[in-house]
C-alpha positions in Angstrom: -135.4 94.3 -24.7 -133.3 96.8 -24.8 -133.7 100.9 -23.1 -134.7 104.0 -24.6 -133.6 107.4 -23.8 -136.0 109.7 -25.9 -139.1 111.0 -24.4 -141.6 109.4 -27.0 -144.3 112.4 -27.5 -148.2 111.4 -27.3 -149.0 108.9 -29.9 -145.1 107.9 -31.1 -143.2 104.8 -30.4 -140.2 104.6 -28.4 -136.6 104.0 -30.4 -133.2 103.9 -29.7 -130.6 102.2 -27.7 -128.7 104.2 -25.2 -126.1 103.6 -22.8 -126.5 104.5 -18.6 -125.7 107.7 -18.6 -126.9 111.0 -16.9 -129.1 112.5 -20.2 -130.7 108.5 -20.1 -131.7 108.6 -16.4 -133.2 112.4 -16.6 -135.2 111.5 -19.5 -136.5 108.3 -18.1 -136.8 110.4 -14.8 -139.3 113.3 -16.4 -141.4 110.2 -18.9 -142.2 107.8 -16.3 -142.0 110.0 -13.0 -143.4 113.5 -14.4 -145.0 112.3 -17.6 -143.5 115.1 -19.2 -143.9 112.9 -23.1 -147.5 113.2 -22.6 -147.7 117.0 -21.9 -145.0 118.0 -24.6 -147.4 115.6 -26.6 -150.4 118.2 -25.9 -149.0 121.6 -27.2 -150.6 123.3 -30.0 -150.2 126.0 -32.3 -152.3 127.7 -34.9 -149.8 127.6 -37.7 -152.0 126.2 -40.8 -151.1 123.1 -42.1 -147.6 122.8 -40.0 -144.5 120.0 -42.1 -143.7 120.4 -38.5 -145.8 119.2 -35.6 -145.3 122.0 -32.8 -144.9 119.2 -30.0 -141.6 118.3 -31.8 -140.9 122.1 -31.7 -141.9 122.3 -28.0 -139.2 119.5 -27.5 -136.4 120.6 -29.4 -137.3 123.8 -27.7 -137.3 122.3 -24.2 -133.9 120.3 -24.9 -132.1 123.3 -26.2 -133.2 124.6 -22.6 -132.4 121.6 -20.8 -129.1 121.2 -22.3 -128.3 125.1 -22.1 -127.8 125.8 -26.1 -127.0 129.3 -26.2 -128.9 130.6 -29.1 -131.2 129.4 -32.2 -127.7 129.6 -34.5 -126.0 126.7 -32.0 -129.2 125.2 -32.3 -129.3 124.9 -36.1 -126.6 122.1 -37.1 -128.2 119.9 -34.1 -131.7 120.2 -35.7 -130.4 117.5 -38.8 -127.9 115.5 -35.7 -129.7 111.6 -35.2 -128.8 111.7 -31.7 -130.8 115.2 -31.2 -133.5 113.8 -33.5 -133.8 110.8 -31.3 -133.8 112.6 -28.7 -137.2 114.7 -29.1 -138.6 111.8 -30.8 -138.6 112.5 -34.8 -136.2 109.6 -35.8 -136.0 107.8 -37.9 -138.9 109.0 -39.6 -137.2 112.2 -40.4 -133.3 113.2 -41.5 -133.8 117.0 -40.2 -136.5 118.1 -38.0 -136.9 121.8 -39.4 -135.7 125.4 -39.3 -134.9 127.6 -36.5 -136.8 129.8 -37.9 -139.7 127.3 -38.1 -138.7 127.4 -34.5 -139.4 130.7 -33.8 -142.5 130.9 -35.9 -144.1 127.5 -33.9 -142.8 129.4 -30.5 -145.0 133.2 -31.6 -148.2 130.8 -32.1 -147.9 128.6 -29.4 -150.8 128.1 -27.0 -149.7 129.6 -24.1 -152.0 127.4 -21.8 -150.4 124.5 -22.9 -146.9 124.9 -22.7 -147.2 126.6 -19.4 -149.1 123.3 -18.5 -145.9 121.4 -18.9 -144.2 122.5 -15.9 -147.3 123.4 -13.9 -148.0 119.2 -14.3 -144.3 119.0 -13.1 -144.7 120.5 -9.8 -148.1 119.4 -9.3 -146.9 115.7 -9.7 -144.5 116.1 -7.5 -146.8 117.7 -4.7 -148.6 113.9 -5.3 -145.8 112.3 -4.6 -145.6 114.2 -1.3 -141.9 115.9 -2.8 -143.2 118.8 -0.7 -145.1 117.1 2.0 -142.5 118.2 5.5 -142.8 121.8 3.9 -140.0 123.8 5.5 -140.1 126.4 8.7 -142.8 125.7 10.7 -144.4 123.1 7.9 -144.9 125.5 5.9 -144.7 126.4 1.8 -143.2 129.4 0.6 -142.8 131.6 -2.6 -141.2 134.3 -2.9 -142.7 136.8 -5.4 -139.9 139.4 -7.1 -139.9 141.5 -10.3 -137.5 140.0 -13.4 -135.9 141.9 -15.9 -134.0 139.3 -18.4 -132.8 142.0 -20.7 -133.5 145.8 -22.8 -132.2 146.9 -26.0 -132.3 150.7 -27.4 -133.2 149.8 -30.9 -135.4 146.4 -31.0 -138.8 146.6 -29.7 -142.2 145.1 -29.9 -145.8 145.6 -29.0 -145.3 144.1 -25.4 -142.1 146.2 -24.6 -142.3 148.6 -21.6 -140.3 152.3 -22.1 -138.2 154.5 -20.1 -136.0 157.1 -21.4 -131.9 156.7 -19.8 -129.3 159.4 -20.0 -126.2 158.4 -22.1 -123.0 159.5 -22.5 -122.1 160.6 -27.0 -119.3 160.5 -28.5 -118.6 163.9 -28.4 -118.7 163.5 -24.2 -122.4 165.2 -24.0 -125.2 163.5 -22.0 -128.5 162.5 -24.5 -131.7 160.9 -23.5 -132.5 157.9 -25.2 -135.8 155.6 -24.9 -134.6 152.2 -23.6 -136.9 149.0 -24.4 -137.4 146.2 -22.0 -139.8 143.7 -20.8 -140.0 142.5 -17.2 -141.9 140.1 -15.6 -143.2 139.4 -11.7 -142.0 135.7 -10.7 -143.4 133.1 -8.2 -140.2 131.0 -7.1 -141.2 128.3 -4.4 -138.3 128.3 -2.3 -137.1 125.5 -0.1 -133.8 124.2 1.8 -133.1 121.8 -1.4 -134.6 123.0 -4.1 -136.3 126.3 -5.7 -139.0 125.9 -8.5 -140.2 128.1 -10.5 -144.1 128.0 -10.1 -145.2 130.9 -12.5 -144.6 134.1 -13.9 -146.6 137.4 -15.1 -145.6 139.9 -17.8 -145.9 143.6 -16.7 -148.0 145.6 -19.6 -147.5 148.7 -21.2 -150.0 151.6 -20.6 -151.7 150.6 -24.3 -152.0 147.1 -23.3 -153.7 147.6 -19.7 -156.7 147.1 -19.0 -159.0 150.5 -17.8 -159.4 151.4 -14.7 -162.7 151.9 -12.9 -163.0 155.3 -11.3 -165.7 157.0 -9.3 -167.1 156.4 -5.9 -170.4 156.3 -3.5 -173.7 155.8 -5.6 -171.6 157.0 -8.6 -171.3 154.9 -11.8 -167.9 153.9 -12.1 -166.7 155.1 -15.4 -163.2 153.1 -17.2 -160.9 155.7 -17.3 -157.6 154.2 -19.9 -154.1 154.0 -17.9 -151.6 156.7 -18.4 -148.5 154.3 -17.3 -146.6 151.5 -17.7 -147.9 148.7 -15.6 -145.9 148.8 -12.0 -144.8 145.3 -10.5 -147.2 145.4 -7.8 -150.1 145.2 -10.3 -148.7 142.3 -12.1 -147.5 140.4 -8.6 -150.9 140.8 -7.3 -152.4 139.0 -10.5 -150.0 136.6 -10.1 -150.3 135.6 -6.5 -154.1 135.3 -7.5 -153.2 132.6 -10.0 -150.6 130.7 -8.1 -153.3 130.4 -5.2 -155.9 129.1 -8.0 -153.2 126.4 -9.4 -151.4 125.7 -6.2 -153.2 125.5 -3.3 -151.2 124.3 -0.8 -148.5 127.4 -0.5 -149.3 128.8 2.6 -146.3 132.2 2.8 -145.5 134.8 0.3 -142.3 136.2 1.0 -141.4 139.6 -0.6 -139.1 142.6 -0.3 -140.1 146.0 0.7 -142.0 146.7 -2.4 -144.9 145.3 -0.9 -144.9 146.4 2.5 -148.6 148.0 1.8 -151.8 147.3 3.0 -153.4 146.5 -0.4 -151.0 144.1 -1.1 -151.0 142.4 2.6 -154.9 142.6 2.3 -154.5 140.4 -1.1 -152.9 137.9 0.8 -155.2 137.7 3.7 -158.5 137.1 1.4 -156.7 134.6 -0.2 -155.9 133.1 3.1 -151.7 133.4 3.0 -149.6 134.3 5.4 -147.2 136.7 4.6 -143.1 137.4 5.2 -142.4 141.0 4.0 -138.7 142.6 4.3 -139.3 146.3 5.7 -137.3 148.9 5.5 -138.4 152.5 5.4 -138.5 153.6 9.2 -140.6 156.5 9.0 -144.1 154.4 7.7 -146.3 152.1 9.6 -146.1 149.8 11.4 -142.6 149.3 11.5 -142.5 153.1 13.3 -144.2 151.8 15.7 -142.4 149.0 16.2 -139.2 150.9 16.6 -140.9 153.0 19.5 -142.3 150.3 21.3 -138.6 148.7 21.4 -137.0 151.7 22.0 -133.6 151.1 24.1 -135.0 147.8 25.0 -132.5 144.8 24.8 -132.6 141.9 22.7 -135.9 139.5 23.4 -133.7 136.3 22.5 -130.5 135.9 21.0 -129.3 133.3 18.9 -125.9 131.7 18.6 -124.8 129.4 15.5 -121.6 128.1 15.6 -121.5 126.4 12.3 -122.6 129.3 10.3 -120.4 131.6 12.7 -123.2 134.2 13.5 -125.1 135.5 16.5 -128.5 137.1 16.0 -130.1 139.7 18.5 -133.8 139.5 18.3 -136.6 141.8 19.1 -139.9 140.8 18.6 -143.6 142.8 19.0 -146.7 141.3 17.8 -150.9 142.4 17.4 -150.0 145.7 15.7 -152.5 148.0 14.3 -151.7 151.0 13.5 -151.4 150.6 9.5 -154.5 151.9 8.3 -154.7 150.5 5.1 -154.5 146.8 6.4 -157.5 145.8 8.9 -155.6 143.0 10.1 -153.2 142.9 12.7 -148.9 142.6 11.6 -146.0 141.1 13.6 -142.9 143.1 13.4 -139.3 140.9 13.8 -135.9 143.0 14.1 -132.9 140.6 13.6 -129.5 142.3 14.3 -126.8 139.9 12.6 -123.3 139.5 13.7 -120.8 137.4 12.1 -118.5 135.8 14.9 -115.5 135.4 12.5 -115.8 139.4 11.6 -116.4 141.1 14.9 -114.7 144.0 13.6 -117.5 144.5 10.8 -120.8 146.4 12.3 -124.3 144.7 12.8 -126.7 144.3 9.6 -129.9 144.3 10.9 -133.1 143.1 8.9 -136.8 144.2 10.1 -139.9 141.9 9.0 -143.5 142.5 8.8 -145.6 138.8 9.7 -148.9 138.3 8.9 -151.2 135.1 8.2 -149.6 131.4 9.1 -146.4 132.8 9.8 -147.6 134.5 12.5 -146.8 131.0 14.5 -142.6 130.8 13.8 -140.0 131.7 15.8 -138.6 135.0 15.8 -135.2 133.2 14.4 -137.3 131.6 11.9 -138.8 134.2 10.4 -135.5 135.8 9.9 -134.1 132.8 8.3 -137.2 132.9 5.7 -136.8 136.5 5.2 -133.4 135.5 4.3 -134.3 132.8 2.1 -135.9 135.5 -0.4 -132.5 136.1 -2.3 -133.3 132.3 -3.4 -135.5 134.1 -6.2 -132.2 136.6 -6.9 -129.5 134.0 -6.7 -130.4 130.3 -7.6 -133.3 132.0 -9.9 -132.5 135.3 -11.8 -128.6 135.2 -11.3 -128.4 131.3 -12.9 -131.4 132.0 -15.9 -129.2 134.9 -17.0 -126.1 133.8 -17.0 -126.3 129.7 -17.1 -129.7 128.9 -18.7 -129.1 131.9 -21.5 -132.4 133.8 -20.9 -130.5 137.3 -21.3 -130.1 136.4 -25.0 -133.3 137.5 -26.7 -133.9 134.1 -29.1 -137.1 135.8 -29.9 -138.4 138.8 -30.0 -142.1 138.5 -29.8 -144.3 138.6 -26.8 -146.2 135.4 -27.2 -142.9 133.7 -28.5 -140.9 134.9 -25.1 -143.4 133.3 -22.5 -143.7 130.2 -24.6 -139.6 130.4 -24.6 -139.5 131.1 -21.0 -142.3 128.5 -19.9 -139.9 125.6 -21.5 -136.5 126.4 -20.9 -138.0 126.9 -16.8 -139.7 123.8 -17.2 -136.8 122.4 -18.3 -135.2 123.8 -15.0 -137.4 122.3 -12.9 -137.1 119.0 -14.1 -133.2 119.3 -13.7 -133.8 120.4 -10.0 -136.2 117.7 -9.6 -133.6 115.5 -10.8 -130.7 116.0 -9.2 -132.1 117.0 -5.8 -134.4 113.4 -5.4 -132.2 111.1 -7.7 -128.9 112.7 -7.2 -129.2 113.4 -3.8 -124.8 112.4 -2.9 -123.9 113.8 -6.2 -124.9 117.2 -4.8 -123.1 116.5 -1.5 -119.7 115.8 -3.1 -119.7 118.2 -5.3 -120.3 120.9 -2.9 -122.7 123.8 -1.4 -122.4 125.7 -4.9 -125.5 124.2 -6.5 -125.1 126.0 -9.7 -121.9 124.7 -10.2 -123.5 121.3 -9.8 -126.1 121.9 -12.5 -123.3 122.9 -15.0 -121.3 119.5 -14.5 -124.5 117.5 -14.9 -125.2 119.7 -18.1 -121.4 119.1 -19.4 -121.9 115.0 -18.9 -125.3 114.7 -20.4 -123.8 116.8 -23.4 -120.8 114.4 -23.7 -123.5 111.3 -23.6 -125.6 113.7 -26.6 -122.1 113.8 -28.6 -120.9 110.5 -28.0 -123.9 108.8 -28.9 -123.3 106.3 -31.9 -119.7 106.9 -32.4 -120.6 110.5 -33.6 -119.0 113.6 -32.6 -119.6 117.2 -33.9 -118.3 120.2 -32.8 -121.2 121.9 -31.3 -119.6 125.0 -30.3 
């Protein structure tokens, strides 16, 4: 009997020999490991009478992400290519799948619920499999919860677009104000020592687009009064958290920067029953002020020495604090003063934490090394969606048609990170500590496989 590489969608036989290279094993990996055929199989849209079923879209769609395509118009000539036909199932019983602009239609009408189910099934079948079973400080899970802005324009805009007017420099060397479109989201990244997922993410609306708010207090009728802003990324995060609770239910920390160093936010987290990691910075609010007093000119509580990352940590550590009013529970406050040994020249960076929750229990070092962790979401996330996975570039400007967009190209990360970090495991060792870098040679040889497949090569720049 011979293999198959494509992932045959819900209901479609499995064709084509392929040889035993990387796009084979990853396709194998994510049908028989994740069952990702089944749940690309499940998406719907509400396009009437479609030539085009949208779970073929939602795998062309998730293969332009896997294999990094950098816009709709690269995509275009591969949409008619057998091997990319095979690939998300259509041959042989079609010579050309369909536009992109069919493409970009199926994506504006897509069930949200469903795609986003794709790579929600993804993690949650790995959490069966006990991927995440050791957890990783303390044995614990964490996300880390950030805002993301993927791009703005000053002349395209839709209903979902947030505003803010920017000062720019005219020709004629006079400043204007101009109104500056943009759509950010608040992120849930589940960050680890081998791999980072992406676990959800939350649009922030516009003032038309929130919902009222209830105003009046005591015995008084609370009366919906309509928002006069844009929707801050607090407000988003918190429905977010909620959410990622609901689905996932076996993260335990939220780490975040100093955004959310608040009592609402920390008293979020404490109904829901998380512990909480929060970078603090401003040294005039509580209770890191109090903190600061209490350690006064007190020397270091423990220090730290690691020789192979070439650092020394001063720690000071003061738990059971109180004196934030709007937070009923009691905070642990961490100061980490970090020295690098092969720099002694270079002054101290020092880092100061607010602990609530199950982290409560780790190390002072520890707590340090997860507050660290955080730029995870900034790095390996935002930094390599942007400028490897081609999220900057606006395929489609349309607020249902983004998120649908976004769900599959990160599902499509996930399963790549999946991949390489369980399956790949010495690949990643030889090639290095620069785990982007590895992603981008795995992309270039399963794109080679793509090209070479029956004898046929295009140029697909």
């Amino acid at each position: 009997m011979s293999e198959t590489w494509p992932i045959p969608l819900e209901g479609e036989a499995e064709s084509g020999p392929v040889g035993n290279g990387r796009l084979r094993h990853i396709v194998a990996y994510g049908r028989k490991v994740l069952d990702l055929g089944f749940w690309l199989g499940r998406i719907e849209d509400n396009r009437r009478k479609p030539l085009t079923p949208a779970r073929l879209v939602a795998a062309a769609a998730f293969y332009t992400g896997l294999l990094r395509i950098r816009s709709f118009n690269a995509l275009e000539p591969r949409l008619s290519e057998k091997p990319f036909l095979r690939l998300v199932g259509a041959a042989p019983q079609s010579e050309r799948l369909c536009s992109v602009d069919t493409v970009g239609r199926s994506l504006c009408r897509m069930d949200l619920d469903s795609v986003g189910a794709v790579s929600i099934a993804m993690i949650a079948k790995a959490e069966r499999n006990k991927v995440f079973r050791e957890g990783w400080h303390g044995a614990l899970r964490y996300v880390a919860i950030d805002g993301w802005e993927p791009f703005c324009s000053r002349h395209r805009h839709c209903p979902e677009c947030l505003e803010r007017q920017v000062r720019v420099k005219a020709r004629d060397d006079t400043t204007v104000v101009v109104v500056e479109y943009y759509h950010r989201y608040a992120v849930a990244l589940l960050i680890d020592e081998r791999f980072d997922l992406l676990l959800d993410f939350e649009p922030q609306l516009p003032k038309d687009l929130r919902p009222p708010t209830p105003k009046g207090k005591g015995k008084q009728t609370p009366r919906l009064v309509k928002a006069s802003l844009d929707e801050g990324e607090q407000t988003a995060a918190t429905r977010l958290i909620k959410r990622v609770h609901e689905t996932f239910g076996w993260i335990d920390v939220v780490v975040t920067d100093a955004l959310y160093a608040n009592g609402p936010f920390l008293t979020t987290l404490d109904r829901l029953g998380l512990g909480a990691v929060i970078v603090a910075r401003k040294e005039n609010e509580e209770p890191l002020r109090e903190a600061l007093h209490l350690w006064a000119d007190q020397p270091p509580h423990k220090i730290v020495e690691d020789a192979k990352a070439r650092e020394r940590i001063a720690l000071w550590d003061c738990r059971d604090l109180q004196t934030l009013m709007s937070y009923e529970g009691k905070i642990r406050c961490v100061r980490a003063s970090l020295t690098r040994l092969d720099r002694p020249e270079d002054a101290p960076s020092t880092w100061c934490m607010l602990v609530t929750g199950k982290a409560t229990r780790l190390a002072p070092e520890k707590v340090f090394a997860v507050a660290r962790a955080r730029w995870h979401i900034e790095n390996t996330g935002f930094h390599q969606w942007t400028t490897r996975w081609k999220l900057a570039h606006v395929f489609r400007h349309h607020p249902q048609g983004l998120r649908s967009l976004f769900w599959l190209f990160l599902a499509a990360y996930n399963l790549l990170t999946l991949f390489q970090y369980l399956q790949l495991r010495s690949y990643g060792r030889d090639r290095g500590k620069d785990v982007t870098r590895t992603l981008s040679r795995l992309i270039d040889q399963m794109l080679d496989e793509l090209a070479c497949s029956q004898g046929l090569v295009w140029d697909t720049s």
